[in-house]
N, C-alpha and C positions, 0 to 999 in steps of 0.2 A: 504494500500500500504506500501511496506516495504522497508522505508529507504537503500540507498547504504551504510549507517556509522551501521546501525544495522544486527548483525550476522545471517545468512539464519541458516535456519531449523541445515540444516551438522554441520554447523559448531558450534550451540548450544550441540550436540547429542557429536561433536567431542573433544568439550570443556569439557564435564561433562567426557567422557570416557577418558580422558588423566588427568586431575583432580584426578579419581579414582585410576588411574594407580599409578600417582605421590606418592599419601598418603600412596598408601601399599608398595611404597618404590620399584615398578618396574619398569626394563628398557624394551626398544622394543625387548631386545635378550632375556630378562629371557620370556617376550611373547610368540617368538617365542619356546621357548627351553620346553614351558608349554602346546603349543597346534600346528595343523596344521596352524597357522597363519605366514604370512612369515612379514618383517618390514616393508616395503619398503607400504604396504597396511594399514598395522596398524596407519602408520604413515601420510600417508592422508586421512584418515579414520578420525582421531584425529584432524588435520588440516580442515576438511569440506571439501577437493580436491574430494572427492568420496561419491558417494550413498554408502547408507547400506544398506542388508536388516535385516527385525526384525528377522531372523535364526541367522546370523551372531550379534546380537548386543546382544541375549541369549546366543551363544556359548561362547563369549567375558564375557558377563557378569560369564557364571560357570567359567570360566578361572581365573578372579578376584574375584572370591568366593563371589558374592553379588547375591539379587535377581535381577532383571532386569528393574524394577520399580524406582528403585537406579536411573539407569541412566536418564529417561524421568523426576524425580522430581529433579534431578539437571539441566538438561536441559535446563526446561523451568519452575524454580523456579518463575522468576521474570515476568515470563507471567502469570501464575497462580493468582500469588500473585496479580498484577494490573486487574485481571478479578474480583478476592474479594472485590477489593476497590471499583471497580465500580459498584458492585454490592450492598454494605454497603452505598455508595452513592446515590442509587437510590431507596433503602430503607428508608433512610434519608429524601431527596426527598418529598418521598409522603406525610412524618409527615410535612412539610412546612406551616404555614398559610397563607393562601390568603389575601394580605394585604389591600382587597377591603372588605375583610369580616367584618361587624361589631360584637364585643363580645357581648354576652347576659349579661353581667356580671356588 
């Protein structure tokens, strides 16, 4: 279940695309003035106000001259990352001794 204080899916996707924006130094007009995208979309697109589809989050991506992959591993970087740990965790896990076991030793 996903907390009211932790960001929906949008607004993860909206975060990393405004992010990217930011670093190459674009505003919502040089967007628009780059592609058919108007701002006023761009801009709650960016904010999580609006679904996306994966056509438009590819077209976005050529626009900001990145692969498209860019956007889903900033995304959901820190989901990723705690899926690893629990994963390294329950790897760990298993090596545990059973502290009912007696050593042969």
């Amino acid at each position: 279940m996903i907390s009211s204080n932790e960001p929906n899916i949008y607004e993860k996707i909206g975060n990393a695309l405004k992010s990217i924006r930011v670093e190459k130094k674009l505003k919502l007009k040089d967007i628009e003035s780059m592609s058919d995208m108007n701002g006023p979309t761009i801009s709650n697109i960016e904010r999580g106000k609006q679904n996306v589809s994966i056509g438009w989050l590819v077209h976005y991506a050529n626009v900001l001259q990145i692969d498209p992959s860019e956007i889903f591993l900033r995304a959901f970087k820190e989901d990723f990352q705690e899926k690893q740990l629990e994963k390294i965790y329950e790897r760990f896990n298993t090596y545990e001794s059973d502290p009912d076991k007696k050593s042969d030793t």
